[in-house]
C-alpha positions as CSV (number, residue, x, y, z in Angstrom):
1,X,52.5,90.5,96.9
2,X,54.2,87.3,96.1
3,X,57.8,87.5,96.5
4,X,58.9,84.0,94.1
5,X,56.9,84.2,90.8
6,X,54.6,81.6,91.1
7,X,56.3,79.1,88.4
8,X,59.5,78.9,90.6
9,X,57.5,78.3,93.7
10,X,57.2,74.4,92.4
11,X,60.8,74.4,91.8
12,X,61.8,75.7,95.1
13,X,59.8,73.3,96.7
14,X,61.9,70.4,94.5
15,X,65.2,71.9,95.5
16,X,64.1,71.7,99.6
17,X,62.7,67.9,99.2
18,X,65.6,66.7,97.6
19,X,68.3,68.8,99.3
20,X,67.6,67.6,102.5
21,X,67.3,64.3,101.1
22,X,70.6,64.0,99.7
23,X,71.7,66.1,103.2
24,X,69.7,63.3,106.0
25,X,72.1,60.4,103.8
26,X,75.3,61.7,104.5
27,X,77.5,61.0,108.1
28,X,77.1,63.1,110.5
29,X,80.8,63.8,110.9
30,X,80.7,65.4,106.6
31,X,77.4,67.3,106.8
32,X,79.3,70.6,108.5
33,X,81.7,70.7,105.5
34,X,78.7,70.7,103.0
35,X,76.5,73.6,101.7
36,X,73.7,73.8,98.8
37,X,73.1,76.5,96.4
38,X,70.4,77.7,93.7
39,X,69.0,80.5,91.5
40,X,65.6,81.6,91.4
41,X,64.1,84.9,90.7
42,X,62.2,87.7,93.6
43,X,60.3,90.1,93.0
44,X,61.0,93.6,93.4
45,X,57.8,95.9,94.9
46,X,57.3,97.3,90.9
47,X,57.3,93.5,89.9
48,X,60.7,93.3,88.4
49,X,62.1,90.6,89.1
50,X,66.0,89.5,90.3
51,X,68.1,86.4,89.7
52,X,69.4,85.4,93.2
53,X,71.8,83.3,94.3
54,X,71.1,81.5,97.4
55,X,73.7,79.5,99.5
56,X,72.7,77.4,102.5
57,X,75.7,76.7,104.8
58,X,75.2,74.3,107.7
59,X,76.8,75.7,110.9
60,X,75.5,73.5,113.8
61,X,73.8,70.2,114.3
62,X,71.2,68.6,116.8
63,X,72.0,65.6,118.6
64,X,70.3,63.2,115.8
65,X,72.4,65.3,112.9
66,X,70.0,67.3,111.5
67,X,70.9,70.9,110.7
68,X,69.6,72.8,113.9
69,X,71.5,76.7,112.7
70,X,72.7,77.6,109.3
71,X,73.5,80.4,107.1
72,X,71.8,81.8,104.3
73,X,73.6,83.9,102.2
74,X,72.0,85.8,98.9
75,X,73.6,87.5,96.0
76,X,72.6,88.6,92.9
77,X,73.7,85.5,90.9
78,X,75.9,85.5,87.5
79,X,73.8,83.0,85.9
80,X,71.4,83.7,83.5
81,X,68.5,81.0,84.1
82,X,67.0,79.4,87.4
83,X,68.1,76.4,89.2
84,X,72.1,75.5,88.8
85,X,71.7,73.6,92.5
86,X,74.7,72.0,93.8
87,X,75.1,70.3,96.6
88,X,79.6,71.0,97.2
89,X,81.8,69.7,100.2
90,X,84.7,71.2,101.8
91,X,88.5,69.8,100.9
92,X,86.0,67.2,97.6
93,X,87.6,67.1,94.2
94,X,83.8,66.8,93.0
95,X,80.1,68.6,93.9
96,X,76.5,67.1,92.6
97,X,74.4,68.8,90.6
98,X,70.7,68.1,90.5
99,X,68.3,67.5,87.7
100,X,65.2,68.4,87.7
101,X,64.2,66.1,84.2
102,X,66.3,62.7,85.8
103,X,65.1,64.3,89.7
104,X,68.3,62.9,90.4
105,X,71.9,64.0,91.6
106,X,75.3,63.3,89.6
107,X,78.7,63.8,90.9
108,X,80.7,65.9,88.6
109,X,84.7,67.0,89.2
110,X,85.0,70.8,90.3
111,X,86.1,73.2,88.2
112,X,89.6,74.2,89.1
113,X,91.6,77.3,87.6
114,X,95.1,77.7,87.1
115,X,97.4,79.7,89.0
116,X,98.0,82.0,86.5
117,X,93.9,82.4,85.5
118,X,93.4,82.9,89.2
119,X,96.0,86.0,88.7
120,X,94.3,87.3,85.9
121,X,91.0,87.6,87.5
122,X,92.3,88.7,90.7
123,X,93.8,91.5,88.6
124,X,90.6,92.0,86.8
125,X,88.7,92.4,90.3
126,X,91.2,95.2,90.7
127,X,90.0,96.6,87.8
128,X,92.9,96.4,85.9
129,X,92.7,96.3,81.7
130,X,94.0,93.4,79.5
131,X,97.4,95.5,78.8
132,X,98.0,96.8,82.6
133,X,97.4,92.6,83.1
134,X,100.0,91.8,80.8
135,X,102.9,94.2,82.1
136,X,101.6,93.3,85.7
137,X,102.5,89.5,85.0
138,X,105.1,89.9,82.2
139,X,103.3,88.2,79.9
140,X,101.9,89.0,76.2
141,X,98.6,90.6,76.2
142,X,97.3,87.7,73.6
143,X,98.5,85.3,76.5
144,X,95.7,87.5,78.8
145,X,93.3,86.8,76.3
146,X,94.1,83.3,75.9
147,X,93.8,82.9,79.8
148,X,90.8,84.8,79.9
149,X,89.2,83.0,76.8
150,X,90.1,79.8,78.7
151,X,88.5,81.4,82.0
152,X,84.9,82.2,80.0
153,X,85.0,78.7,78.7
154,X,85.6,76.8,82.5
155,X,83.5,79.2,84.1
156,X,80.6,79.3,81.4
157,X,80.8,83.2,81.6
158,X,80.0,86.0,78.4
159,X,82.6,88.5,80.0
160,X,84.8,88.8,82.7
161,X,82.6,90.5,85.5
162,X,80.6,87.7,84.9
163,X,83.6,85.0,85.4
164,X,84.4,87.1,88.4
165,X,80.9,86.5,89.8
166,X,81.0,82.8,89.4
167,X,84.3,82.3,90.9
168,X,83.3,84.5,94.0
169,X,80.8,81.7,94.6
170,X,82.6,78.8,93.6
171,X,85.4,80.2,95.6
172,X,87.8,80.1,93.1
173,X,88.9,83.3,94.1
């Protein structure tokens, strides 16, 4: 049974060529503090099939600089379509995303929340509703759904387990 349906396979095989290639051009002395990620589907043994999230996290080097150990981490992702690679760097205002049309990468600034968004979706993590929100901070519960509104809009999330997901791996949160 194949595990990556076979139109992703191409894809994958994209995402390692020019991950690496991006990786091999930066100093030796930044490639620890970087990490790529990606989404592609896997197939369960009834043939459904998952949207993963894969993260590849550099953790020791050779003596040329080449990643030697690294961690692989894999989550169900909060996306909705394959691909969404990014290539981000410890203490960077910006990450690169890759296109697959231009087969390039572009440096775009990171998305950075608020203090009091990232209270709001701590307290949504906690389960906590819109109105137990808004006595928790003090605030109005329109002003929760303002921050949250704001929140789906950065984020690019429908809801707010969703938003929660995508901070979790941007680590927003």
């Amino acid at each position: 049974m194949e595990v990556v349906p076979e139109d992703e396979i191409q894809m994958l095989y994209e995402i390692n060529e020019a991950g690496f290639g991006f990786y091999d051009k930066q100093p030796k002395e930044k490639k620890l503090d970087m990490a790529i990620e990606y989404d592609f589907h896997i197939k369960a043994s009834d043939n459904h099939t998952h949207l993963i999230h894969h993260k590849l996290t550099p953790i020791l080097l050779n003596s040329n600089g080449d990643m030697w150990l690294a961690l692989c981490t894999v989550s169900l992702s909060p996306k909705t379509t394959v691909g969404n690679v990014i290539i981000t760097c410890k203490n960077s205002t910006t990450h690169f995303s890759y296109s697959f049309e231009g087969k390039r990468w572009k440096e775009e600034p990171n998305t950075t929340l608020t203090d009091r968004e990232k209270d709001i979706l701590q307290l949504s993590v906690k389960g906590l509703s819109n109105t137990e929100i808004s006595e928790a901070l003090y605030v109005d519960i329109n002003t929760v759904k303002f921050h949250k509104k704001n929140l789906f809009c950065k984020l690019q999330a429908e809801n707010i387990t969703e938003a929660i997901g995508i901070a979790t791996n941007m680590r927003l949160i």
